[in-house]
C-alpha positions in Angstrom: -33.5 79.8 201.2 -34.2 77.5 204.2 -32.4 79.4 207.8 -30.7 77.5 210.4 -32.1 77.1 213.8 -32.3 80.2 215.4 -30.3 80.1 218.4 -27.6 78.4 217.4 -27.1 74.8 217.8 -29.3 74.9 221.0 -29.9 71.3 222.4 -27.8 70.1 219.2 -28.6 70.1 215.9 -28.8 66.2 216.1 -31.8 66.5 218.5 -33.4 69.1 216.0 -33.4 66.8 213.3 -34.6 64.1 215.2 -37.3 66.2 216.8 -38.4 67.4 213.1 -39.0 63.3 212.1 -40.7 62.7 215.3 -43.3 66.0 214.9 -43.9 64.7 211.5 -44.4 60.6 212.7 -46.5 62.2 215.7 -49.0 64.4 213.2 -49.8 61.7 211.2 -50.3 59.3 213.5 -52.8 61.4 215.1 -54.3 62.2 212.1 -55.0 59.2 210.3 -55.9 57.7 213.5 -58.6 60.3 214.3 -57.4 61.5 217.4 -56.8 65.0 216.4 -58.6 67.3 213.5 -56.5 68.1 211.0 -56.6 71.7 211.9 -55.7 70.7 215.4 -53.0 68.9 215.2 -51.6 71.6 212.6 -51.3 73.6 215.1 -50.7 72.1 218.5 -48.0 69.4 217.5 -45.4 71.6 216.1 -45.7 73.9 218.9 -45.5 71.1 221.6 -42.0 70.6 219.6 -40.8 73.9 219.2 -41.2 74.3 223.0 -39.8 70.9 223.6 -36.5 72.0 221.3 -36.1 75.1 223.6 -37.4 77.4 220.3 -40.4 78.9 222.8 -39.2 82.4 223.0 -39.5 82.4 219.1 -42.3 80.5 218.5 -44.4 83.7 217.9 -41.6 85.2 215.0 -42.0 81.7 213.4 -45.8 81.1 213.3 -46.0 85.1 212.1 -43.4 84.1 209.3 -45.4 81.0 207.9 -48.8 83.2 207.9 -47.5 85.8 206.1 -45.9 83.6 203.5 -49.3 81.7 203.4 -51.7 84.5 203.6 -51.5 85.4 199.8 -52.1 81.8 199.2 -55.1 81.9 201.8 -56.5 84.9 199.7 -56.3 83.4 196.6 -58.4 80.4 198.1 -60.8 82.0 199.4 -61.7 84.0 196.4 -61.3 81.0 194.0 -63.9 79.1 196.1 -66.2 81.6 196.2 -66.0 82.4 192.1 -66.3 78.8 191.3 -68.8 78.4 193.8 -70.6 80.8 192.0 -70.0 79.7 188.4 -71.8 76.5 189.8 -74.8 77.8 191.7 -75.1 79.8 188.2 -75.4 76.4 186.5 -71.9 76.8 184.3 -70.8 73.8 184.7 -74.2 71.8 184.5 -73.6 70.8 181.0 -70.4 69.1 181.8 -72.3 67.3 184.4 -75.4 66.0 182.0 -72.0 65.2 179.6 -70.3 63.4 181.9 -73.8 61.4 183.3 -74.4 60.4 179.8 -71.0 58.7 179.3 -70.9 57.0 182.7 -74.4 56.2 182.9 -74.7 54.0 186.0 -71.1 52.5 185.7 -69.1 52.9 188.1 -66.0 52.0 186.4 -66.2 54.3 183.5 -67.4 56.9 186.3 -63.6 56.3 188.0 -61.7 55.7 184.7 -63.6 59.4 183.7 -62.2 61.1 186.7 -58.7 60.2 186.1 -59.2 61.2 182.3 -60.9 64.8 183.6 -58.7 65.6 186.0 -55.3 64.5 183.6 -56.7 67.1 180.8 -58.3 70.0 183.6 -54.5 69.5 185.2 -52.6 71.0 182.0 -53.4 74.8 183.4 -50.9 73.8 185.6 -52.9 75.1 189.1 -54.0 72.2 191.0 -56.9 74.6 192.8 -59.3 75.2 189.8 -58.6 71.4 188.2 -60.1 70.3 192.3 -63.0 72.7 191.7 -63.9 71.8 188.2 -63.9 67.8 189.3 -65.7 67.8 192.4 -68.6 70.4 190.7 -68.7 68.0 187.9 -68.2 64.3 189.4 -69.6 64.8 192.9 -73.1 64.4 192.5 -72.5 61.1 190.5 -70.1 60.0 192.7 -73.6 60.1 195.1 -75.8 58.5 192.6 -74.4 56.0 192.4 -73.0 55.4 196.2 -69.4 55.1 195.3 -66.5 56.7 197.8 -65.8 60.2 197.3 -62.8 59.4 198.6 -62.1 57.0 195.4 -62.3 60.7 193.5 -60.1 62.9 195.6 -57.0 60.3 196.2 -57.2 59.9 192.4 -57.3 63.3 191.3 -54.3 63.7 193.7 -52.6 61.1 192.1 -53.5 62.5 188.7 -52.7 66.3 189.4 -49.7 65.6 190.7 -47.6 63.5 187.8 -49.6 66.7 185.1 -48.2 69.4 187.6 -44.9 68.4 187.0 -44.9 70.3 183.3 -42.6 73.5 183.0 -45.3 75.6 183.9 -46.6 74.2 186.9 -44.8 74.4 190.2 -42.5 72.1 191.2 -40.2 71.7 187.7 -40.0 75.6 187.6 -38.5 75.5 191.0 -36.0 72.9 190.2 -35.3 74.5 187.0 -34.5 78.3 188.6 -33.0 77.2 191.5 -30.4 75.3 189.3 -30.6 77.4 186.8 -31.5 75.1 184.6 -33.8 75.2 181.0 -37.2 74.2 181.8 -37.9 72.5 178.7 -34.5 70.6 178.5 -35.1 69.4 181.7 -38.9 68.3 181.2 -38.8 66.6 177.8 -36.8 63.7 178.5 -39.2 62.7 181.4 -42.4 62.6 179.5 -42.1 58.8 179.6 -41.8 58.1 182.9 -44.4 60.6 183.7 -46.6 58.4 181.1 -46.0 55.9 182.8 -47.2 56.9 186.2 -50.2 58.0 184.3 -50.7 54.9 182.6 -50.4 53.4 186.4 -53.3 55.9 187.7 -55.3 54.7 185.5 -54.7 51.1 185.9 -55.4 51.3 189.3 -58.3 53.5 188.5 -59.6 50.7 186.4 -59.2 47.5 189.3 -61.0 49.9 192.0 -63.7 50.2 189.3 -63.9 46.9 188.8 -64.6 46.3 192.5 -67.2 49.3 192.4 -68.8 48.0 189.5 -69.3 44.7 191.3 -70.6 46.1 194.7 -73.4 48.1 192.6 -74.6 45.0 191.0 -74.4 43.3 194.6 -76.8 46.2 195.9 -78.9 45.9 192.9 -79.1 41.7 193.3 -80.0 42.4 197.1 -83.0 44.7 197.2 -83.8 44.6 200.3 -80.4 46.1 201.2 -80.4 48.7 198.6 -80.8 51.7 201.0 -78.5 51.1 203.0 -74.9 53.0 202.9 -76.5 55.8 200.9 -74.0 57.9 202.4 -71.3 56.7 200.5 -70.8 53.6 203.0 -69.5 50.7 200.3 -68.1 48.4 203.0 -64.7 47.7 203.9 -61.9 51.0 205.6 -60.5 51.5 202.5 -63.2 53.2 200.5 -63.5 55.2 203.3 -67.1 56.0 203.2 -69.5 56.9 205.8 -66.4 58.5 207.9 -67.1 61.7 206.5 -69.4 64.0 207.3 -71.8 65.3 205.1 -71.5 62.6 202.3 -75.1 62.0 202.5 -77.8 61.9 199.6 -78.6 65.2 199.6 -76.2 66.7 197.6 -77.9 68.8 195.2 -75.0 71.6 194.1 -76.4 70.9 190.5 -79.8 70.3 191.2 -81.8 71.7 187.7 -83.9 73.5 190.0 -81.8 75.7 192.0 -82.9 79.4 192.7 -79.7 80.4 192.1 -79.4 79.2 188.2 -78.4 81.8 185.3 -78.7 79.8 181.9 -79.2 83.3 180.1 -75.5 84.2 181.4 -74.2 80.6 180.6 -72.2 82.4 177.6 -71.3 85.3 179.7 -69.9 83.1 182.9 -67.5 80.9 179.9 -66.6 84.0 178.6 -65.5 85.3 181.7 -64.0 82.2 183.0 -61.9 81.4 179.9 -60.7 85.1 180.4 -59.5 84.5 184.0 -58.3 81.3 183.1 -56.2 82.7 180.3 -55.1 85.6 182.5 -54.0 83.2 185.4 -51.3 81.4 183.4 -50.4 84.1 181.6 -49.3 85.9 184.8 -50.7 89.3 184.1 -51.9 90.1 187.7 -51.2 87.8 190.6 -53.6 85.2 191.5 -55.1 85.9 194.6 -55.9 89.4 192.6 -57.8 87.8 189.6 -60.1 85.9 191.6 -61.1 88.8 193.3 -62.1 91.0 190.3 -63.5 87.8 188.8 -65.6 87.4 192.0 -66.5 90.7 192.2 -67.7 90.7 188.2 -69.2 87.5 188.8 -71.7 88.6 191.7 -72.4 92.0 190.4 -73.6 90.4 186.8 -75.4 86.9 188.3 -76.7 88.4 191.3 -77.2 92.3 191.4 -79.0 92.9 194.6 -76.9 93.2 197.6 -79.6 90.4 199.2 -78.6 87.6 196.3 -75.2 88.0 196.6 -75.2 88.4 200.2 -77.0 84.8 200.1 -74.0 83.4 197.6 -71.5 84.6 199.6 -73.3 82.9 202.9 -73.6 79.6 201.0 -70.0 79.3 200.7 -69.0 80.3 203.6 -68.4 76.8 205.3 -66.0 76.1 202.6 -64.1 79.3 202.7 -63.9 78.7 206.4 -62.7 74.8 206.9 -60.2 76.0 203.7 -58.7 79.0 204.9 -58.6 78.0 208.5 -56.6 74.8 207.6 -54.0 76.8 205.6 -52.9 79.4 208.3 -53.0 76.8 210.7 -50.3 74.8 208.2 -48.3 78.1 208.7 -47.8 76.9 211.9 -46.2 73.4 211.1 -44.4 75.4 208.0 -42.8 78.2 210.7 -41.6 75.6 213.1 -40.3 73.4 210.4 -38.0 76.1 208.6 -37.6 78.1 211.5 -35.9 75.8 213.9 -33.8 74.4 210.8 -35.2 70.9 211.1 -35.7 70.7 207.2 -32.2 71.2 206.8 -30.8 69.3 209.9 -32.6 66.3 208.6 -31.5 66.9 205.5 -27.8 67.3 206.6 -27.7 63.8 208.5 -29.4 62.0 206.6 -26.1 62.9 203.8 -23.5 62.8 206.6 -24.9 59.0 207.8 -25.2 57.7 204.0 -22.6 55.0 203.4 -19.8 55.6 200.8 -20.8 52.5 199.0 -24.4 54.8 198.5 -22.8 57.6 196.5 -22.2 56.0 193.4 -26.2 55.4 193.8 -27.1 59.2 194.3 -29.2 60.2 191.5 -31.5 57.5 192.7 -31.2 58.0 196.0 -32.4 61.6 195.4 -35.8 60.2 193.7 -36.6 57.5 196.5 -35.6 60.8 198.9 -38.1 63.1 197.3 -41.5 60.7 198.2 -40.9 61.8 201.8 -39.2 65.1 201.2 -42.0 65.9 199.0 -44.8 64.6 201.2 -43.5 66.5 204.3 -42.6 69.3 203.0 -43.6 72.5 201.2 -42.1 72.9 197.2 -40.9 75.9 198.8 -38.6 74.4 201.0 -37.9 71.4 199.3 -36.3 72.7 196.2 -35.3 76.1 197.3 -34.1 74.5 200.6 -32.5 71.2 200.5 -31.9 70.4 196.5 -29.3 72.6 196.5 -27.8 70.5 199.4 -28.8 67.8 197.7 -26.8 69.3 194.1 -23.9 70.5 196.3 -23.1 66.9 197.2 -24.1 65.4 194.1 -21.5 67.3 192.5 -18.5 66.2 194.5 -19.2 62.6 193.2 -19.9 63.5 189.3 -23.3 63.9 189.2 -24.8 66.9 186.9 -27.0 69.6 188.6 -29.7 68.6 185.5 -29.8 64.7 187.1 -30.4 65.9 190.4 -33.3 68.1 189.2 -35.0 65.3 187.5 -34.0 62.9 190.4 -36.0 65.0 192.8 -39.4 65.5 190.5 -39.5 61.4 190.0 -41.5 61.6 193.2 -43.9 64.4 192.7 -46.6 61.7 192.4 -47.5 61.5 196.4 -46.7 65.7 196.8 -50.3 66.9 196.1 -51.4 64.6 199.7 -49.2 66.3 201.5 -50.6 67.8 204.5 -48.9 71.2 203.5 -50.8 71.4 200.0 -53.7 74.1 200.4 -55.3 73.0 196.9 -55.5 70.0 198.3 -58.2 71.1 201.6 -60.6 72.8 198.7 -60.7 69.1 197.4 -61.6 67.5 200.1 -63.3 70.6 201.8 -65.8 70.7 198.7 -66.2 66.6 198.5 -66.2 66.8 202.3 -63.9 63.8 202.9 -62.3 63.6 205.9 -58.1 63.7 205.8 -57.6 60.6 207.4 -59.6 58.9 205.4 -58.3 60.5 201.9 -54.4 59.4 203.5 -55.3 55.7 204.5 -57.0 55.4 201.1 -54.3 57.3 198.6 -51.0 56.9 200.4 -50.1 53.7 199.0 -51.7 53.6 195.8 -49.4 57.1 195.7 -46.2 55.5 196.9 -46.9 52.8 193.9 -47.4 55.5 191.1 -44.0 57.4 192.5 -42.2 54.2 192.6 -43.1 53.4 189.0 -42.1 56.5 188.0 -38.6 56.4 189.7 -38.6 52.9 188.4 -39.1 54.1 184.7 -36.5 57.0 184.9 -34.1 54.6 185.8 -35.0 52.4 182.5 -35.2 55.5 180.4 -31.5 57.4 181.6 -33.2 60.1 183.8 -31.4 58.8 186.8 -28.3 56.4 186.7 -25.8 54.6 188.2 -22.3 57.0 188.4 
């Protein structure tokens, strides 16, 4: 549970919540403009505010909190991008490449309309990290071929993840279901619609960018003389966001079918294993961060037995594990300040206390157009274990069951997985090497449009009502 400010009600608790809005206005402004890395502005932006709310003498207690909550996460990262970055230099997942190749072709629609697809069935494991991994070592080389936007595949398989995480096993519903006690499956089955329907939405917008894609390649191909250029990626026009990124070049060759590194005689073995750590992961029998290191471990000492090879594997992931890593104990930062000066629940608190009467009767929705931001800005963490329950508390006092609030606040899941304060969400965009801002400008809306459709078919279907 979410603490109060440390100190009291130093410089008011009304300044703290305001502070905690404008720290979060203030980081994304900076970094969807460019002005700050991501990493950066993780850091130095929530401590600019902690000082500024007179929270400097504890600053230290708070960033130490949020690494230490995030460092098993951090592990589990690291070792998860260094065992699927293994499984690919191996050449595991090369057949799903030639696969997937073969059913695109050189369409860019039906390359799109496939990522949405892959990433919707890959999602079911309910962990948003491997379902990344597996798409990017799969898509991103044709996602080069044929010059469309990486970003195009990372908002999307945002999108995607984030409406199939919302199953009983996957994060958030199992948080909303324990910390109101609540039956999982009770509380899940009734929203399969809705959830089809934001799915059905992905897609559909999956299908106009396509479209556009589709009609940009034949453009290049009418126009030979201009077929080189924007190899990078570069497809014209700031929302594709191509050419921003670094490192989206053409020489992207993770899968190329003559790599050194390849292993086809231990393609059976590397399945075998990964279906066993796969199996293993949901079925809880050793923590996460735990299995990916004994997987890594089996992984390098069976692929790559001399200490030189695996050395050299290690080495060749080592910018990923880095710009990863790095970006996730830096969000301890922006986590510690939030929950540690009690802006979460200050905000929280005054945005109830300064809703209108005439509102109340509305609550259930309220709750689901609340939880796009909530769930944007914040952690899962904090949002169901910190402010639901305020959320339940007050829903309560005007007639509204604890099991309407808990569906109320997974109705905008949707936009969580582009959160700032998602780790699996860096390893996407770490591995296609798209640039935050860029991924934000592009996804943001198209994400706001999926949650609304969602809320919007919950309301239709019951999930949330008027009281």
């Amino acid at each position: 549970m979410l603490r109060g400010p440390r100190r009291g009600s130093k410089g008011g608790s009304a300044l703290i919540a305001l502070l905690g809005l404008a720290m979060v206005a203030v980081f994304l402004y900076l970094v969807m403009s460019k002005r700050l890395a991501p990493m950066v502005a993780l850091i130095v932006i929530p401590a600019i505010f902690a000082v500024i709310a007179g929270f400097a003498p504890d600053l230290g207690d708070m960033v130490t909190e949020g690494i230490t909550s995030l460092a098993p996460t951090a592990a589990m990262l690291m070792f998860a991008i260094l065992y699927f970055g293994i499984m690919i230099d191996a050449g595991l997942f090369d057949p799903v490449a030639r696969v997937v190749v073969r059913l695109t072709g050189n369409d860019p629609l039906k390359l799109i309309m496939g990522t949405v697809a892959l990433v919707a069935v890959v999602s079911l494991d309910g962990d948003g990290t491997t379902t990344f991994m597996i798409t990017v070592s799969a898509l991103l080389p044709i996602y080069r071929k044929l010059e469309v936007s990486p970003v195009l595949m990372t908002g999307l398989a945002c999108m995607t993840n984030a409406i199939l995480n919302i199953v009983p096993w996957g994060g958030p519903a199992a948080r909303a279901a324990s910390v109101l006690r609540l039956d999982p499956q009770e509380m899940f089955v009734p929203m399969i619609p809705a959830l089809g329907a934001g799915l059905v939405t992905v897609f559909v917008i999956a299908y106009v960018l396509g479209l556009r894609e589709r009609a940009k390649l034949r453009a290049r191909s009418a126009e030979p003389a201009l077929a080189g250029v924007g190899a990078g990626g570069g497809l014209g026009g700031p929302e594709s966001g191509a050419g921003d990124a670094p490192g989206t070049g053409g020489d992207f060759d993770v899968l190329a079918p003559d790599r050194e590194s390849l292993r086809p005689k231990l393609i059976w073995f590397n399945t075998a294993l990964t279906a066993a750590l796969l199996i293993a992961l949901i079925a809880g029998v050793l923590p996460i961060a735990v299995l990916f290191m004994i997987g890594t471990g089996i992984a390098l000492i069976v692929n790559y037995p001399s200490i030189k090879e695996q050395a050299a594997r290690i080495a060749s992931h080592a910018d990923s594990v880095v710009a990863v890593v790095s970006m996730v104990f830096a969000a301890a930062v922006f986590t510690g300040v939030l929950s540690g000066t009690g802006m979460i629940e200050q905000m929280a608190q005054y945005l109830l206390h300064g809703m209108p009467d005439a509102l109340f009767p509305y609550f259930s929705i309220v709750i689901a157009v609340l939880s796009i931001p909530f769930t944007f800005f914040m952690s899962n963490d904090a949002f169901y274990f910190g402010v639901v329950p305020i959320l339940a508390e007050t829903a309560a006092q005007h007639g509204i069951s604890a099991m309407e609030v808990a569906r109320a606040s997974l109705l905008g899941q949707p936009i969580h997985m582009l959160s700032p304060l998602v780790p699996a969400m860096y390893v996407l965009i770490g591995l296609a090497k798209v640039d935050l801002g860029d991924q934000h400008r592009f996804a943001i809306k198209w994400a706001l449009l999926v949650s609304l459709v969602v809320i919007a078919a919950g309301l239709a279907l019951g999930l949330i009502s008027v009281h």
